[in-house]
C-alpha positions as CSV (number, residue, x, y, z in Angstrom):
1,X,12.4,21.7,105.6
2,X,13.6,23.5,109.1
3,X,11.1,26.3,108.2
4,X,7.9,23.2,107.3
5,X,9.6,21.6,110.2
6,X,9.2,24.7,112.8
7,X,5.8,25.8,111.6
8,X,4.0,22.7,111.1
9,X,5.8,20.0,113.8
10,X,6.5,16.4,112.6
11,X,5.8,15.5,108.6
12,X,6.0,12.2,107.4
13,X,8.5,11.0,104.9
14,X,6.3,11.6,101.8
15,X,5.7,15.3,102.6
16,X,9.0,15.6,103.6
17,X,9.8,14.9,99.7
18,X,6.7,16.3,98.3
19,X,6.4,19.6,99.7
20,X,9.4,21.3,99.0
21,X,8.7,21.0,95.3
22,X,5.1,22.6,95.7
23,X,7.1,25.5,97.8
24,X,9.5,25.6,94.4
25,X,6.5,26.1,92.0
26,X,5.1,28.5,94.2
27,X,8.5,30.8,94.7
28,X,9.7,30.1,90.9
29,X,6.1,32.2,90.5
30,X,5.9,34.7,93.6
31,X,9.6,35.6,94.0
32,X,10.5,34.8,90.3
33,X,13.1,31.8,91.8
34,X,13.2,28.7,93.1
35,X,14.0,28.5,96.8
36,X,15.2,24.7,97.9
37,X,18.0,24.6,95.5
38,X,16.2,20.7,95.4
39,X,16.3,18.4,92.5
40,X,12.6,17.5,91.6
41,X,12.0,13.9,90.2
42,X,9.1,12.3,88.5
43,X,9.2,9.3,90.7
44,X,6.4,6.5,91.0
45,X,4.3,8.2,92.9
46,X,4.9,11.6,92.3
47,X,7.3,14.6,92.1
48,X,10.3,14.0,94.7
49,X,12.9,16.1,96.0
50,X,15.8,13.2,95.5
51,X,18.2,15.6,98.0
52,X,15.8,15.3,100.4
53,X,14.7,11.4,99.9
54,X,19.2,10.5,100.4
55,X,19.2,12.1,103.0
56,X,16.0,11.3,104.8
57,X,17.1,7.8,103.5
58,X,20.5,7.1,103.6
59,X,22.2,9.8,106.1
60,X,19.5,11.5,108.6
61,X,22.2,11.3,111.2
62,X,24.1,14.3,109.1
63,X,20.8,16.8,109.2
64,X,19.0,18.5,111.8
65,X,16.2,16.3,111.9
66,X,15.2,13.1,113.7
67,X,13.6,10.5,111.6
68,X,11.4,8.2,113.8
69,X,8.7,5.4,113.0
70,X,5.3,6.8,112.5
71,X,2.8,6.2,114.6
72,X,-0.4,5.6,112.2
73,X,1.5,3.9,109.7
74,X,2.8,0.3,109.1
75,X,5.5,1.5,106.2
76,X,6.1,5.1,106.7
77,X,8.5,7.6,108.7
78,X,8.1,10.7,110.0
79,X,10.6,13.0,110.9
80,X,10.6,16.2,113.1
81,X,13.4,18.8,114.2
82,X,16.4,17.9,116.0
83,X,15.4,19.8,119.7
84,X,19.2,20.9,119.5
85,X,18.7,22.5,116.7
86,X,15.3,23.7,116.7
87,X,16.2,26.7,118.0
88,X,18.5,27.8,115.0
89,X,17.1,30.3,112.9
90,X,16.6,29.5,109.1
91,X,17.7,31.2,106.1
92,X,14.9,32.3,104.5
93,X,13.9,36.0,103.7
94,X,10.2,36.8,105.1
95,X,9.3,36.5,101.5
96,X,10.4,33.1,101.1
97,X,8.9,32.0,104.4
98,X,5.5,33.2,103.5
99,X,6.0,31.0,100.4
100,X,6.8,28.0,103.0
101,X,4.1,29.2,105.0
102,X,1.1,29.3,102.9
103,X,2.3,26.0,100.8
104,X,2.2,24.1,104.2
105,X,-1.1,25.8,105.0
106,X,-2.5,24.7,101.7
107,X,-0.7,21.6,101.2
108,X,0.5,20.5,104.5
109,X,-2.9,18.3,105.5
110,X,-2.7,16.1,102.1
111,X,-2.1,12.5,102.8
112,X,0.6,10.5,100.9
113,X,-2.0,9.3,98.1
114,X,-3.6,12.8,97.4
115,X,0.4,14.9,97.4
116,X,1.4,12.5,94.4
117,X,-1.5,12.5,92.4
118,X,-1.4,16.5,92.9
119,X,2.5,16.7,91.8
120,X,1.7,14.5,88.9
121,X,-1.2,17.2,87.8
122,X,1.7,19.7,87.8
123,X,3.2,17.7,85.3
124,X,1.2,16.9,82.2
125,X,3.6,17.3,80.0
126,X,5.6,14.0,80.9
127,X,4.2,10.7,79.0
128,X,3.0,8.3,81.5
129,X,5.8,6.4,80.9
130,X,8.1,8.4,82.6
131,X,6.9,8.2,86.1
132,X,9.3,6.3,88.2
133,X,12.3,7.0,85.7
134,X,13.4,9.8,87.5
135,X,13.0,13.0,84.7
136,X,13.1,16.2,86.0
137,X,9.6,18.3,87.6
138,X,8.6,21.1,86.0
139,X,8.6,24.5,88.1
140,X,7.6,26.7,85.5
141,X,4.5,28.9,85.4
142,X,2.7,26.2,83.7
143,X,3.1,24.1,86.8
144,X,1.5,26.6,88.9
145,X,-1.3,27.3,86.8
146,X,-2.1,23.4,87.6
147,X,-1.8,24.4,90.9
148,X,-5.5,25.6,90.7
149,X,-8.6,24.1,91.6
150,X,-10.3,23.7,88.2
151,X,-7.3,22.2,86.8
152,X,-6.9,19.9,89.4
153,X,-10.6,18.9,89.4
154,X,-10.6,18.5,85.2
155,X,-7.0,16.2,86.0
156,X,-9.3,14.0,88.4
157,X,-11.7,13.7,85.7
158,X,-9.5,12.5,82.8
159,X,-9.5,9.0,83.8
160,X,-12.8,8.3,83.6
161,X,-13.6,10.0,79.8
162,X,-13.8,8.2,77.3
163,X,-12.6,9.9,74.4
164,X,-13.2,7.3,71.9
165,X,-17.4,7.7,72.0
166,X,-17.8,10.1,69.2
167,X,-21.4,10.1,69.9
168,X,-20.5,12.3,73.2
169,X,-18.9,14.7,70.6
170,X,-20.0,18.2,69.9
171,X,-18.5,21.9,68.9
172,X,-17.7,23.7,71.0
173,X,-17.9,27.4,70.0
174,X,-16.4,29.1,73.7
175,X,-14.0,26.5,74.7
176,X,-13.4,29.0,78.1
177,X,-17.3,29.5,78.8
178,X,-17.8,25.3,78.1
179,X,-15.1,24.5,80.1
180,X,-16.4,26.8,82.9
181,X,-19.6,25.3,82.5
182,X,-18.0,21.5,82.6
183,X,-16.4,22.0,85.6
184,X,-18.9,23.9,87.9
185,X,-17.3,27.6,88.2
């Protein structure tokens, strides 16, 4: 969070929960490990780092940030570095700050709406039913493979099929090439 924090200025409260679980997917691939040593929960609306959430939450006085209302928003937070400790230096390797790096690049600009829906696409494997019951987030290398674009465009999609019209049915000999196809690539 210093290192999101320090490169990318004030977050709100959701990425502030959100985002060090994408930067756990993304090192659990890259470097082979998980980096935040976070707790990732299927939560209502979305993957959450519960460490992060109690103490955002409960104690921000005990970490180096500042949580302050945010401006745009009628129910939100944001919080940015403590200025007296702004200056400490983080922990990280350069490896793992490149990870930090590029998922606040990538990720960084999603609104609230659009980071839960994505950490929910990570994690197709839980039954609907589980969201808001607090299991644990996958960070395996089947979470990043969600990660990409044409799995996150097909996840968008599901909603709106309608499996149950068998008239819409057909074989499909190339399941790769018709899925290719389906989805634009």
């Amino acid at each position: 969070m210093i290192t999101l924090c320090k490169r990318f200025g004030p977050l709100t409260k959701t990425k502030a929960v959100k985002l060090p679980y994408l930067v756990d997917v993304v090192a659990n691939h890259v470097l082979g490990r998980p980096i935040t040593e976070g707790t990732h929960q299927t939560w209502e609306h979305g993957v959450v780092t519960r460490e992060v959430y109690a103490a955002l939450t409960h104690n921000v006085e005990a970490t180096p940030f500042v949580a302050e209302p945010h401006p745009f928003s009628e129910s939100g937070d944001s919080i940015r570095l403590d200025d007296s400790t702004a200056e400490s230096s983080g922990t990280l390797s350069p490896e793992e700050a490149e990870v930090v790096d590029w998922v606040g690049r990538r990720y960084g600009k999603l609104d609230a709406v659009r980071l839960g829906l994505l950490t929910k696409a990570l994690n197709t494997q839980h039954d609907p039913s589980v969201w808001g019951s607090n299991h644990a987030a996958h960070v395996d290398e089947g979470a990043y493979a969600r990660l990409a674009d044409g799995w996150q465009r097909f996840f968008e999609r599901i909603p709106s099929l309608d499996l149950r019209d068998r008239s819409q049915w057909r074989t499909i000999d190339d399941p790769h090439a018709y899925f290719k196809e389906a989805l634009g690539e």
